[in-house]
LOZA-265021 format. One record per residue (C-alpha): x, y negated, z; residue in one letter. Coordinates in steps of 0.2 Angstrom, whole numbers, padded with zeros to 4 digits, always signed. Example, Ala and Ser with C-alpha at 12.3 -4.5 7.8 and 13.67 -1.06 7.14 Angstrom:
+0062+0022+0039A
+0068+0005+0036S
END
This chain:
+0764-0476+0159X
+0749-0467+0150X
+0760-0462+0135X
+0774-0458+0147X
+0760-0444+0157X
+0755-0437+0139X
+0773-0434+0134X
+0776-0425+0150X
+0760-0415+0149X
+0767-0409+0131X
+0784-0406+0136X
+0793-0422+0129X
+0800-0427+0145X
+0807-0421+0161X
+0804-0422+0179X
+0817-0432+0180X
+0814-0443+0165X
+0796-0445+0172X
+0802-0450+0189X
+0814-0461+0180X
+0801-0469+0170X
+0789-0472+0187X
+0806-0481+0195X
+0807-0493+0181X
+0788-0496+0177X
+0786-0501+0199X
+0801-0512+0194X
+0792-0522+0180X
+0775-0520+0190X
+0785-0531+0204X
+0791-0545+0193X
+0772-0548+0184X
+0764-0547+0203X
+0766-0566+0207X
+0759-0573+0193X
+0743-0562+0198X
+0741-0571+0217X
+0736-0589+0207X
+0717-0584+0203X
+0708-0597+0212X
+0691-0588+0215X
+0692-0578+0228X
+0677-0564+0227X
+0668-0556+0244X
+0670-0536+0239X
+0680-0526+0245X
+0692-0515+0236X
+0696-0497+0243X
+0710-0491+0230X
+0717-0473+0234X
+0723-0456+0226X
+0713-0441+0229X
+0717-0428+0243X
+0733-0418+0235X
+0737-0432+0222X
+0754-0441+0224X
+0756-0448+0208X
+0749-0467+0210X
+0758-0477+0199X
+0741-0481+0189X
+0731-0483+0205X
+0744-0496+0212X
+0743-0506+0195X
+0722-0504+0196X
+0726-0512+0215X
+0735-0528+0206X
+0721-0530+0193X
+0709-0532+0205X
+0717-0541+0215X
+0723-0555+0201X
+0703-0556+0200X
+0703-0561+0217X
+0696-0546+0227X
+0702-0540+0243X
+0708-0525+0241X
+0713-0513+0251X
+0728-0502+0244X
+0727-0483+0255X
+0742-0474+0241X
+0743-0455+0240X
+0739-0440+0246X
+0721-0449+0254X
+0713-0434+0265X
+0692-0435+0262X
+0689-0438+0281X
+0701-0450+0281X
+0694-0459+0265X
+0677-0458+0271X
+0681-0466+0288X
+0690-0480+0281X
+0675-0483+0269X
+0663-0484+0284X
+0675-0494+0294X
+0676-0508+0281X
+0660-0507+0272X
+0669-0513+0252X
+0658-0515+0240X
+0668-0505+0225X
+0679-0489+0231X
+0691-0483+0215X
+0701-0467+0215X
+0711-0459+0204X
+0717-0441+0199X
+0729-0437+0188X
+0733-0419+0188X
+0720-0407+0183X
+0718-0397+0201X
+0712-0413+0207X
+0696-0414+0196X
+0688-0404+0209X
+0692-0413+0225X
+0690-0431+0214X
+0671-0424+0211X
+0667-0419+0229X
+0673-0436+0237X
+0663-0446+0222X
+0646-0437+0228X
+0653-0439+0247X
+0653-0458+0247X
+0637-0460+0235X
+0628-0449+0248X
+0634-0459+0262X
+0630-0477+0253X
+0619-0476+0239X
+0623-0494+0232X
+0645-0490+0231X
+0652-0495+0217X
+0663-0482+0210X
+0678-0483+0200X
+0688-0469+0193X
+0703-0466+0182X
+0718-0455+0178X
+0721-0440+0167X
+0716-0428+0177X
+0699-0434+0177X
+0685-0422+0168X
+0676-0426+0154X
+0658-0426+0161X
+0665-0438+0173X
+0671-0451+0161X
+0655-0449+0153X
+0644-0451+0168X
+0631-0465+0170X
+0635-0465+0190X
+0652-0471+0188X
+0664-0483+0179X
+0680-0472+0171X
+0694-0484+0164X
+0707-0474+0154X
+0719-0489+0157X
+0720-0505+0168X
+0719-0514+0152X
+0701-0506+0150X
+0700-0509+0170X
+0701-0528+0168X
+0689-0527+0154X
+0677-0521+0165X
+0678-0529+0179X
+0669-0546+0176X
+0655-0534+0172X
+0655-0524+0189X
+0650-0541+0198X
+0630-0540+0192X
+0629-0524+0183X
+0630-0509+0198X
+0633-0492+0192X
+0620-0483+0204X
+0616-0468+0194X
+0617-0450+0198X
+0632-0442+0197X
+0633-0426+0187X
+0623-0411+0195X
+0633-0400+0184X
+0649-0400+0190X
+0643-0391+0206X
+0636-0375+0195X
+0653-0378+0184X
+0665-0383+0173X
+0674-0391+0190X
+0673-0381+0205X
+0670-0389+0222X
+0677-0375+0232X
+0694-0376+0243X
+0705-0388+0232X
+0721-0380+0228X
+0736-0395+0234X
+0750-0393+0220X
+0765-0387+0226X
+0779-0403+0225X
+0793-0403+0215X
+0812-0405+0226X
+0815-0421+0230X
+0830-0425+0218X
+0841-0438+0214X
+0828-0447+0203X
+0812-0444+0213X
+0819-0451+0227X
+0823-0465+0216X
+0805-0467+0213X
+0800-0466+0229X
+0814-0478+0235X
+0806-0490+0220X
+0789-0490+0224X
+0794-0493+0243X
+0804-0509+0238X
+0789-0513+0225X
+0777-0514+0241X
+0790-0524+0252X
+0792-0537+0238X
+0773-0540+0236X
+0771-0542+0255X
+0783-0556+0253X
+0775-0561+0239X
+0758-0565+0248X
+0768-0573+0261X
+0776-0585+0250X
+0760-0587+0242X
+0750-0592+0259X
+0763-0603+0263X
+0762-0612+0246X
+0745-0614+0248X
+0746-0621+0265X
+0758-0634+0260X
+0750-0638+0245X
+0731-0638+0246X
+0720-0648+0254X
+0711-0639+0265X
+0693-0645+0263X
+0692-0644+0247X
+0705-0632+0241X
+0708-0644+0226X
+0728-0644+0225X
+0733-0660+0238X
+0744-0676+0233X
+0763-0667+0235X
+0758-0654+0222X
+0751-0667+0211X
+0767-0675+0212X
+0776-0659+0209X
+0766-0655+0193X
+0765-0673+0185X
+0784-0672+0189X
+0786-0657+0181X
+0776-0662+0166X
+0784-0678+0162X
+0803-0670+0165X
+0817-0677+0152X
+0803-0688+0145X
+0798-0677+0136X
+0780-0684+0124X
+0768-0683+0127X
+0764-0684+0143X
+0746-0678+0151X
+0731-0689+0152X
+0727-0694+0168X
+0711-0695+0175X
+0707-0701+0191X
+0690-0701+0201X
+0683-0711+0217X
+0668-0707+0225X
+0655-0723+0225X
+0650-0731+0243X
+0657-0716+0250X
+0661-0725+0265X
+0640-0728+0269X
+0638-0708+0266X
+0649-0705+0282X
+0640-0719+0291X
+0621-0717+0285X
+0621-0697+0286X
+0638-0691+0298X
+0655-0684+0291X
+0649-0666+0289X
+0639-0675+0274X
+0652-0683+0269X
+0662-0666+0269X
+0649-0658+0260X
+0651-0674+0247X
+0666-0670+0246X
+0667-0652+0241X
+0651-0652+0228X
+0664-0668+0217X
+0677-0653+0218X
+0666-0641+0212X
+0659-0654+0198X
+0679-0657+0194X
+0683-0639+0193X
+0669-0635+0182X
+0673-0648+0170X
+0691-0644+0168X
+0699-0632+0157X
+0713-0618+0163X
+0728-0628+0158X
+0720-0644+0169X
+0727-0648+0186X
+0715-0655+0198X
+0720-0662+0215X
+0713-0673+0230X
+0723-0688+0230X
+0718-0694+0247X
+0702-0699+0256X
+0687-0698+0244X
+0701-0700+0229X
+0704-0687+0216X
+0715-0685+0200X
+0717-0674+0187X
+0732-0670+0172X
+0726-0665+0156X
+0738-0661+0145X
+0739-0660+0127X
+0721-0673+0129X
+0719-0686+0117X
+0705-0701+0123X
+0690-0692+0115X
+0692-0675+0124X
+0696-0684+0141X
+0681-0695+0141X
+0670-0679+0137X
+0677-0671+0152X
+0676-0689+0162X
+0659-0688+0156X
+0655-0670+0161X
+0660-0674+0179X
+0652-0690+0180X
+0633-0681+0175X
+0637-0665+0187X
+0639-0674+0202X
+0625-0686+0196X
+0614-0673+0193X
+0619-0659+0207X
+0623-0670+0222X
+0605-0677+0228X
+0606-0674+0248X
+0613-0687+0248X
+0612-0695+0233X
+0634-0698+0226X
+0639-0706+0208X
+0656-0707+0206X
+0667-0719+0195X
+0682-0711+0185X
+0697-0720+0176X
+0705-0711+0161X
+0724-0717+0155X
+0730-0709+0140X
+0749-0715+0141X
+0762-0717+0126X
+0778-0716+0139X
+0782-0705+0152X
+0783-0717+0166X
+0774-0711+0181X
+0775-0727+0191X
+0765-0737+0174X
+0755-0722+0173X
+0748-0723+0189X
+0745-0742+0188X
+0737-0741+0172X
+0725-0724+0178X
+0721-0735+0194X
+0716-0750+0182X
+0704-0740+0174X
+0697-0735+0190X
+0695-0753+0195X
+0687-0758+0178X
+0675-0745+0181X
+0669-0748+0199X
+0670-0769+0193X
+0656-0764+0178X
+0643-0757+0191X
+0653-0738+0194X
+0644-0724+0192X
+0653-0724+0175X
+0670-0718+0164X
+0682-0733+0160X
+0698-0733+0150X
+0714-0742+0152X
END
């Protein structure tokens, strides 16, 4: 869509070429937006996303709402056309921690530079984020703020947002010149043809099809996470492993199972909210050990199991091993250990996959636990 705005700036394209263009670019927006809702780590800022007072063009602000939101932040999606005292209110309502706007029309430069100094006057420590063409150069270069040309530069920089702050000033310049900060002139609109209203129509449907999207998100992960430890739960496992070992296709993953050591004297001697806690630090020790392609899940109880696919024996144990010292290590109050079987199988047969993974398991908890064991 950035080549598309440049081509229409130098005359390459039409109205209804651009509106055209916006239709189709929501269309493909919508198809990638469910593969964004499976980051697991959910992150506490906030995210107010909007388009200046006078701007309607938003197709980039409504991709920067998805990139931040596949990062897992809530974020909070306010469109076109966003009057100051609106902005400003919704700001203090909700307290975010990063506030991005975007401008893509040159008249807009002024109003974008008045609202920036409007919000860091009100809360010194806001982060903010700007982007669009219409943007001014001694904005994009300011210290005070993060500009991002593109989304692909946004997700770049947004790992870096969470420790690094931009608090500095923001251009004192810009009020003697260069941008005025007088009455902003709002751009006449264009008529509402055939393919605007195409575009409008698009964006629309775009919106309803992520709302059902987060739907059918919550309900999957209602039905298929544990809700303690937001580890996947038995039924997805089953689901996955199914799914990995389909046609018998070879080879199939490693399996890896875990059982917490004794747990049963942890809710005796110290009460179940310790045992919850237990619970929740071997997730974290499992998650940490795993790499993206794994697939973790409690099994049931004080049971977990893992898939790792494309892992031969040596990389397994390590991981086994990785588990084994974090919890060791990190889970003092009270003290855990926990005993992990590994089964790297040569067929795809669940039911002997699951017997030979559980062997393991036993070998390991029979040898004095606290240890990996192999079938």
């Amino acid at each position: 869509m950035r080549a598309v705005g440049e081509m229409w700036e130098r005359g390459g394209l039409s109205v209804a070429q651009e509106h055209l263009a916006t239709a189709v670019s929501y269309h493909v927006l919508t198809r990638l937006y469910t593969g964004l809702l499976h980051e697991t780590q959910r992150r506490a800022d906030t995210v107010v996303i909007a388009a200046v007072h006078g701007e309607h063009h938003v197709l980039g602000a409504r991709m920067a709402a998805d990139v931040f939101e596949g990062a897992g932040y809530v974020v909070r999606f306010l469109g076109a056309d966003v009057p100051a005292g609106s902005l400003e209110a919704f700001v203090a309502e909700h307290q975010p921690g990063i506030v991005a706007l975007s401008v893509t029309m040159p008249l807009g430069a002024g109003v974008l530079a008045r609202q920036l100094h409007a919000l860091r006057d009100r809360d010194p420590t806001l982060q903010l984020v700007i982007g669009g063409q219409g943007v001014p150069a001694v904005l994009r270069e300011s210290p005070g703020v993060i500009y991002a040309a593109d989304t692909e530069q946004l997700a770049r920089f947004i790992d870096g947002m969470r420790g690094a702050a931009r608090q500095g000033p923001l251009p004192r310049n810009i009020e003697r010149g260069g941008v005025s900060f007088g009455a902003s002139t709002k751009p006449e609109r264009d008529e509402l043809g055939l393919e605007a209203r195409m575009a409008q129509t698009t964006a629309a449907a775009a919106d309803s099809a992520r709302a059902q999207a987060r739907r059918a998100f919550l309900l999957e992960q209602i039905a298929f996470r544990d809700p303690l430890t937001e580890l996947w739960n038995r039924r997805a496992f089953e689901d996955r492993y199914q799914a990995l070992t389909a046609g018998e296709i070879l080879p199939a993953p490693t399996l890896l199972m875990l059982d917490v050591d004794h747990f049963k004297s942890v809710n005796d001697g110290f009460g179940h909210d310790a045992g919850d806690r237990a619970l929740i630090g071997v997730a974290d020790a499992i998650r940490s050990a795993l790499r993206p392609d794994d697939f973790a899940a409690r099994y049931g109880g004080d049971e977990f199991v893992a898939l790792l696919p494309d892992s031969p024996g040596e990389v397994a144990g390590e991981i086994g091993e990785r588990i084994r010292q974090h919890v060791l290590t990190s889970l003092t109050d009270p003290a855990i250990t926990v005993s992990i079987g590994i089964s790297v199988p040569d067929h795809a047969d669940r039911r002997l996959a699951a017997l030979d993974v559980d062997r393991a398991l036993y070998q390991a908890k029979e040898h004095g636990r606290n240890q990996v064991a192999f079938a």
